[in-house]
C-alpha positions as CSV (number, residue, x, y, z in Angstrom):
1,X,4.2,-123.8,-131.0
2,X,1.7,-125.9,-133.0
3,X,-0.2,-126.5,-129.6
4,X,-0.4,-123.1,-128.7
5,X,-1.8,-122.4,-132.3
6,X,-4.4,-125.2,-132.0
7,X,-5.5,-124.1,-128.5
8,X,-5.6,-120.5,-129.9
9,X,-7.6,-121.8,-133.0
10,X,-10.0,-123.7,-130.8
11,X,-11.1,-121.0,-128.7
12,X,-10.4,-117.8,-130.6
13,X,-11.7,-119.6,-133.7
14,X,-10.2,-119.0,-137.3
15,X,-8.8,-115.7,-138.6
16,X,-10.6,-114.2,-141.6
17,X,-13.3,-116.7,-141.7
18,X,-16.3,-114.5,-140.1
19,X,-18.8,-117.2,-140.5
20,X,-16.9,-120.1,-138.9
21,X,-17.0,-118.7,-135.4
22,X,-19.2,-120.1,-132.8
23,X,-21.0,-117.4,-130.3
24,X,-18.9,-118.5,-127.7
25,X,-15.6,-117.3,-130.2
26,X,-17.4,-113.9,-130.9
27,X,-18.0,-114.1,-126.9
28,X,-14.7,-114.2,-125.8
29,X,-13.3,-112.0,-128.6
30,X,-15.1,-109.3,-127.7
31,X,-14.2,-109.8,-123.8
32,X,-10.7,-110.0,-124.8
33,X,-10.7,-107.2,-126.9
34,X,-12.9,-104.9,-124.5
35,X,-10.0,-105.4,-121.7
36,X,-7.5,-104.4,-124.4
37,X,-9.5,-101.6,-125.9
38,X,-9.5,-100.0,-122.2
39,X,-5.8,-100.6,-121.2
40,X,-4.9,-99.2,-124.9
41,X,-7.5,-96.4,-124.3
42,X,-6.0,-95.9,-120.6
43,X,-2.8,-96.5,-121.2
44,X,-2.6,-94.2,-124.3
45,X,-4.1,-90.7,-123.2
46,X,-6.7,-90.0,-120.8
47,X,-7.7,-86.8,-123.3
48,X,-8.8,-89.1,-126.1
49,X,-11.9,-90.4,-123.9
50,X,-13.4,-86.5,-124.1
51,X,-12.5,-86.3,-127.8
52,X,-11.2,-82.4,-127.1
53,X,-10.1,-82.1,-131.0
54,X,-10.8,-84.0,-134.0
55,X,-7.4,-85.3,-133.3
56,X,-8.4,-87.2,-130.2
57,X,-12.0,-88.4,-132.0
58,X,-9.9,-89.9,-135.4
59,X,-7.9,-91.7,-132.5
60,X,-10.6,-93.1,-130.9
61,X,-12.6,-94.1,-133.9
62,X,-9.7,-96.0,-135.4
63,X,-9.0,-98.0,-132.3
64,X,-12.8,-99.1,-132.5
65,X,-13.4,-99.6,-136.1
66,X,-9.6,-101.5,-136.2
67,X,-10.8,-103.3,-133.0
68,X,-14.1,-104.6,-134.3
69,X,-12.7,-106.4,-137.1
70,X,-10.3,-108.9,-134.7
71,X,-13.9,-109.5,-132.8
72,X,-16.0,-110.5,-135.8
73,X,-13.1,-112.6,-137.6
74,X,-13.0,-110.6,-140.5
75,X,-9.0,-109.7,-139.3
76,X,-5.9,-111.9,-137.6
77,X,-7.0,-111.5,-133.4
78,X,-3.0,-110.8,-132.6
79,X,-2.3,-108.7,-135.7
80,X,-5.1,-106.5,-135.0
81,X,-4.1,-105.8,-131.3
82,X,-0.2,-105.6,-132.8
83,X,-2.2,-102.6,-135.0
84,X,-3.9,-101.2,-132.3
85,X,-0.7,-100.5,-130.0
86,X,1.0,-99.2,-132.8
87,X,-1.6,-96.6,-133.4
88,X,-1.7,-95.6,-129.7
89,X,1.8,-95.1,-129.4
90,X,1.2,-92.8,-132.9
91,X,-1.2,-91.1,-130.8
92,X,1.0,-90.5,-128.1
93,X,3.8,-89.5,-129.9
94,X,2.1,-86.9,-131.3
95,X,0.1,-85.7,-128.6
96,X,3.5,-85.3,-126.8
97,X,4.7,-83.3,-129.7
98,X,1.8,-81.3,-129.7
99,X,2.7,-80.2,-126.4
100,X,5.9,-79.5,-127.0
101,X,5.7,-77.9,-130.2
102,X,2.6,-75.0,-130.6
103,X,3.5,-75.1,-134.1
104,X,3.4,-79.0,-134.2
105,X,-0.2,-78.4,-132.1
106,X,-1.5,-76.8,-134.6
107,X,-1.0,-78.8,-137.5
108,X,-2.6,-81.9,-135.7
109,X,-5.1,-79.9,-133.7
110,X,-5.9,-76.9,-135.4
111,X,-6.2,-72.9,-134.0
112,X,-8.5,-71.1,-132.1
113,X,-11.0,-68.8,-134.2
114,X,-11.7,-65.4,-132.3
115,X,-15.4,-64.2,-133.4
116,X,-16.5,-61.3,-130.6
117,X,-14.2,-59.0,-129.5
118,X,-15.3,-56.0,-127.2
119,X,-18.8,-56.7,-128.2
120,X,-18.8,-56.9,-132.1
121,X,-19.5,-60.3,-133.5
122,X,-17.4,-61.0,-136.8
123,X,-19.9,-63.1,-139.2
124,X,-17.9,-63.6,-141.6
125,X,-15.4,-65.8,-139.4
126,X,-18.6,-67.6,-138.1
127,X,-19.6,-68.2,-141.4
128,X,-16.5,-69.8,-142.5
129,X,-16.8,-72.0,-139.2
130,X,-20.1,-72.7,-140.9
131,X,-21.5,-71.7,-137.6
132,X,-25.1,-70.5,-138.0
133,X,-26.6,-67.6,-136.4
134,X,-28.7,-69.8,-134.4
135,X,-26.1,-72.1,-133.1
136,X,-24.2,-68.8,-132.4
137,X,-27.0,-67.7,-130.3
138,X,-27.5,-70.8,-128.8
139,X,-24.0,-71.4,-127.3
140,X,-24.2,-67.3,-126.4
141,X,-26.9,-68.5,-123.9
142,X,-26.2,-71.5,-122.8
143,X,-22.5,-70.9,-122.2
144,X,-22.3,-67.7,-121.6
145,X,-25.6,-66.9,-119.6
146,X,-26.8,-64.1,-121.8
147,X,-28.2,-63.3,-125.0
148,X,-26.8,-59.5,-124.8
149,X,-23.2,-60.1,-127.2
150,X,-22.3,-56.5,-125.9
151,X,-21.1,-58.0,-122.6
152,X,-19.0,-60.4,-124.0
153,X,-15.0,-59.1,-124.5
154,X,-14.0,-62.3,-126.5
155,X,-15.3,-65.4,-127.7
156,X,-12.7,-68.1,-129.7
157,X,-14.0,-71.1,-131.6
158,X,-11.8,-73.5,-129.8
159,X,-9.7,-76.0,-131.0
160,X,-12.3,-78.7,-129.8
161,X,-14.7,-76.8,-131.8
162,X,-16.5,-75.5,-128.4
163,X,-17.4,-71.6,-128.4
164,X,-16.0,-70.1,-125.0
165,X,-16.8,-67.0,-124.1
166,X,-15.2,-64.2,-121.8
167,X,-17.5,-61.4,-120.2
168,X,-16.8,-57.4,-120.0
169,X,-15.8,-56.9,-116.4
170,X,-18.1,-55.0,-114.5
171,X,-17.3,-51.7,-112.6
């Protein structure tokens, strides 16, 4: 076991002592940790890569930020991966009980906010959205191809904090 530390020591360099590592311990690190990032990432939910909620995105940014520190010494290399794959299988435990559970859904992920029906835009849910006029406008034409609100039947705030937008139907 000793040799296995030593060889581990040589070319991983030494836990929690950032400024004894070598370039070529950084180097390999941060390979190492790349290929374990992805498989996590992969392995964990394919979802989390498009960061559809802030559910997904608080995943993702953990993984990194918990990553970094096994690359730059400043946590144990093994420990930190050990860390990682128990916050992915977090992830996926509750990503599965989102999707069993609407109720459990939207606790983690949040509801959808309706702001035009049949035409008639309700400000004061945009407002507490803290979604401007402008932006409101904005996604009205980019998303929906218009800037006329009286052909649109419904638009939600979604979950992923997208605006999506369904047209009148035309005679």
């Amino acid at each position: 076991m000793n040799a296995l530390q030593n060889f581990f020591l040589t070319v991983l360099g030494p836990d929690g002592k950032a400024t004894e590592l070598t370039l070529a311990n950084v180097a390999l690190r941060g390979f190492l940790i790349f290929i374990v990032g992805l498989a996590l990432v992969r392995i964990g939910d394919r979802r989390s890569l498009s960061e559809k909620t802030a559910f997904d995105a608080m995943f993702i940014v953990l993984l990194g930020s918990m990553l970094s520190r096994a690359i730059n010494g400043t946590a144990p290399f093994f420990i930190t991966i050990a860390g990682a794959v128990a916050l992915m299988l977090i992830h996926r435990v509750f990503a599965f009980g989102a999707c069993k559970s609407h109720w459990f859904g939207q606790i983690i992920k949040g509801r959808a906010i309706t702001v035009v029906r049949n035409g008639e835009v309700d400000w004061k849910q945009l407002n507490r959205a803290l979604i401007s006029k402008h932006d409101f406008e904005e996604d009205l034409r980019l998303d929906a191809q218009t800037d006329d609100v009286s052909s649109i039947s419904l638009a939600r705030i979604e979950r992923s904090g997208d605006i999506s937008f369904i047209k009148k139907k035309t005679q």
